[in-house]
C-alpha positions as CSV (number, residue, x, y, z in Angstrom):
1,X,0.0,0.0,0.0
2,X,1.7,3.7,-0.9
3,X,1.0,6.0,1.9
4,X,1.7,9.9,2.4
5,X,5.5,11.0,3.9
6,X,5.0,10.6,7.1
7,X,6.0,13.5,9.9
8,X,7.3,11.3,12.7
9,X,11.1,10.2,12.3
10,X,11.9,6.6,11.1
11,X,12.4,5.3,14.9
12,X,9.3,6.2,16.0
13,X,7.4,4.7,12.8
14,X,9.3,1.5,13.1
15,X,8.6,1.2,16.8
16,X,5.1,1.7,16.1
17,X,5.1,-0.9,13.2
18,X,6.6,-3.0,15.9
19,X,4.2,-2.8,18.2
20,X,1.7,-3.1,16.3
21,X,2.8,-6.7,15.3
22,X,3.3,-7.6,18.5
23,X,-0.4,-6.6,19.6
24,X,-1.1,-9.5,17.3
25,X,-3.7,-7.7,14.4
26,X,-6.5,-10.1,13.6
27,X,-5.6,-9.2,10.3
28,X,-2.6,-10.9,9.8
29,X,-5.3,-14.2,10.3
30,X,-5.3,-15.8,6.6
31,X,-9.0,-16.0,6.8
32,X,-9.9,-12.2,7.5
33,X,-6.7,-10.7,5.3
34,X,-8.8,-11.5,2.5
35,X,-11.4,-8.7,3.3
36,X,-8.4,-6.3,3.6
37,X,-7.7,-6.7,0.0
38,X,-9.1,-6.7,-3.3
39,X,-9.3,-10.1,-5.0
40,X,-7.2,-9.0,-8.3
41,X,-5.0,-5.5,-7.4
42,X,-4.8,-5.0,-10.7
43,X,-8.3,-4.5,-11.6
44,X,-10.9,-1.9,-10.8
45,X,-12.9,-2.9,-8.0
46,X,-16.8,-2.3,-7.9
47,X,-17.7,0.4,-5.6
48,X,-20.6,-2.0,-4.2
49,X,-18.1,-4.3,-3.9
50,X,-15.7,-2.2,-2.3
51,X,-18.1,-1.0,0.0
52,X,-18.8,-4.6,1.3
53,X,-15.5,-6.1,1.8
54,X,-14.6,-2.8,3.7
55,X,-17.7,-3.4,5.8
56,X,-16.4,-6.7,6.9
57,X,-12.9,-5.5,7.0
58,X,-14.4,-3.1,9.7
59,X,-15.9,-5.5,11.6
60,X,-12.4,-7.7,11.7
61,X,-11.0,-4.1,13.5
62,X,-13.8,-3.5,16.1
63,X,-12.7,-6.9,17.8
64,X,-9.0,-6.4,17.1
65,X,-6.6,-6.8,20.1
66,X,-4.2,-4.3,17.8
67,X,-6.6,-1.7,17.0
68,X,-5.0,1.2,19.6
69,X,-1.7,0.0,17.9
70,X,-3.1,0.3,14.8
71,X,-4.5,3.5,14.7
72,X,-1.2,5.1,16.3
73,X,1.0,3.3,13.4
74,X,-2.2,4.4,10.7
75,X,-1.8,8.1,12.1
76,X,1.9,8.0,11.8
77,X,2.2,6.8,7.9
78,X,-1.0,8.5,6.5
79,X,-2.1,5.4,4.1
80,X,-3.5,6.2,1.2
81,X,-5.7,3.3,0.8
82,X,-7.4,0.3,2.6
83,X,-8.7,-0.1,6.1
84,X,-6.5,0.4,9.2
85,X,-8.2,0.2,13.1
86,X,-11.7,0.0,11.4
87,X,-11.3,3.7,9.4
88,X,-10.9,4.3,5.9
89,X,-7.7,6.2,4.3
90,X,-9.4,9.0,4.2
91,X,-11.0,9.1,7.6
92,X,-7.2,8.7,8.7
93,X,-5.9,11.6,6.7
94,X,-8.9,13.5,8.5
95,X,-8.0,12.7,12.0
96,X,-4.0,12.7,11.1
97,X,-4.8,16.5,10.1
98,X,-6.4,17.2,13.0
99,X,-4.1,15.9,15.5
100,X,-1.0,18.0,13.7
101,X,-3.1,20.9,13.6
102,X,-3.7,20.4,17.8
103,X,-0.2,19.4,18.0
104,X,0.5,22.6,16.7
105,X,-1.6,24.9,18.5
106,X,0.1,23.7,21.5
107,X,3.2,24.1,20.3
108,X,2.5,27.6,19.4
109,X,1.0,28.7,22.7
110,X,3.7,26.7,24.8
């Protein structure tokens, strides 16, 4: 998957990608990777069919023991596509946004 160049330092991306596998994502399981993923990456994929492999993709994240570990690594790297601690790229790139504009508001009053 491409993703955006992140802001946080190598270090601190690799530690989180570390501890995200260590939190043991349910999508690593051979079974749910499938819904993470198109079934041909080459070809277009239907948006109704898009919508419902993301759907169950979703559902794999709400029960995920990784999903805080997730979402921390997700923030970090800014993917562009597919579904990371049950939100879309673009929900990331929303809430990735808004955390560096915070972060920086407390950095300017500080």
């Amino acid at each position: 998957m491409s993703q955006h160049t992140p802001d946080p330092d190598r270090d601190t991306v690799r530690g989180l990608r570390k501890a995200l596998h260590l939190a043991g994502p349910a999508c690593q399981d051979g079974a749910a990777a499938a819904v993470f993923m198109p079934a041909d990456v080459f070809e277009d994929e239907a948006d109704a069919v898009r919508r419902a492999r993301e759907k169950q993709a979703k559902t794999v994240c709400f029960s995920c023991p990784a999903r805080a570990a997730c979402l921390a690594y997700a923030l970090a790297i800014v993917p562009d596509e597919g579904i990371w601690a049950g939100l879309t790229a673009a929900q990331l790139h929303d809430r990735a946004v808004g955390v560096r504009r915070a972060a920086a508001g407390l950095e300017a009053t500080a």
